[in-house]
N, C-alpha and C positions, 0 to 999 in steps of 0.2 A: 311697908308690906314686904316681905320677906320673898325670895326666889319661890318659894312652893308653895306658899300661898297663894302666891298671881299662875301658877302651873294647875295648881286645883279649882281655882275661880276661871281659867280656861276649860281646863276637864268637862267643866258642870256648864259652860255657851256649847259646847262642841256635843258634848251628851244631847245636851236639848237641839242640835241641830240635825244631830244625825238619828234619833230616834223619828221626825217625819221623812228623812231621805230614806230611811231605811224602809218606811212604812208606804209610800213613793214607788220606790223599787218593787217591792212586793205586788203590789197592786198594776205595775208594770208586767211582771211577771207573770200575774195570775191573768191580764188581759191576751199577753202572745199564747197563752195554753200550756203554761208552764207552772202554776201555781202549785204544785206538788208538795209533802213535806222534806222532798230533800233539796229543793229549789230553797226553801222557807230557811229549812237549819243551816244550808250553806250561807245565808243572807245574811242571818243571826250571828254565824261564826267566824264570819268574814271581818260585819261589824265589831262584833267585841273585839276581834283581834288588829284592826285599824284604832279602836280607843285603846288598847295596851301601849301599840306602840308610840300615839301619842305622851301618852302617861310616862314609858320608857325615855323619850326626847328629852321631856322636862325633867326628869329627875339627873341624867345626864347631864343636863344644861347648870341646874344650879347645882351641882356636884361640882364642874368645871369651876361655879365662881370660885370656890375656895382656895383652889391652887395656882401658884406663879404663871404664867404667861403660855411658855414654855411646855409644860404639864398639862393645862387643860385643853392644847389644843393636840397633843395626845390623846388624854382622853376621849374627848369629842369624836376624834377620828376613829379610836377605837368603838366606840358605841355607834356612830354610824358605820361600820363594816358588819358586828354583828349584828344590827336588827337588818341591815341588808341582804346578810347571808340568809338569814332566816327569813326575811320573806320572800326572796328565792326558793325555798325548799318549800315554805306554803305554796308558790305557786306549779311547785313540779309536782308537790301530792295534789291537788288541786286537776289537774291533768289526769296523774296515773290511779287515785281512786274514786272506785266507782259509785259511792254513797254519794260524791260530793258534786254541784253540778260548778263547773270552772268558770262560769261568766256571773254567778252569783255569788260564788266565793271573793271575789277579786274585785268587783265591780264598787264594795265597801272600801279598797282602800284607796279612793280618788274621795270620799266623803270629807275629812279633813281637811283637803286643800280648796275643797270647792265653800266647805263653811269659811273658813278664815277669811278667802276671799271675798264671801259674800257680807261676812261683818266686816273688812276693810272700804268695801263700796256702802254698806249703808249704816256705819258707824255713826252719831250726830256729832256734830261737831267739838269738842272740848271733851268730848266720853272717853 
């Protein structure tokens, strides 16, 4: 299996994990008396932008494998500085505009680490 084949067959656990946490959230949301549609699109846009930058990791990563030692961990470090800048910047417009509500923006990109962990705790044994 090839490096972005096992990055797309992650894609598609993490998709199917985060469409109920997002669905979760929402329904969290709509219980405190927040369920509005800018509560809902930030929710939306939070999550899709936490699955990019999974997507961006992996492809970074098995980029990395092709190059000497040296080189890929260059790279690595360069693609962790910009998706980090940039989600610095999502989380300052996230703040400074007013469409968007900031704890439902933000709140998607803890989805990813909360799925892998939870497939690392109930992965079956030999899987």
């Amino acid at each position: 299996m090839t490096a972005k084949q096992i990055v797309m067959q992650e894609a598609k656990r993490l998709l199917l994990g985060m469409a109920p946490l997002t669905l979760i959230a929402a329904g969290l949301f709509f219980l405190a008396g927040m369920g509005d549609l800018r509560t809902i699109g930030s929710l939306l846009g939070g999550a899709a932008y936490s699955f990019i930058l999974f997507l961006m990791i992996g492809a970074n990563a098995s980029k990395a494998l092709l190059y000497p030692a040296a080189q890929a961990i260059g790279l690595v470090r360069r693609g962790y500085m910009f998706r980090y800048c940039l989600t610095g910047v999502l989380v300052f417009l996230t703040f400074k505009l007013p469409f968007i509500n900031p704890l439902a923006a933000i709140l998607p990109l803890f989805f990813p680490k909360i799925i892998l962990l939870a497939n690392s705790i109930f992965r079956k044994k030999g899987g």
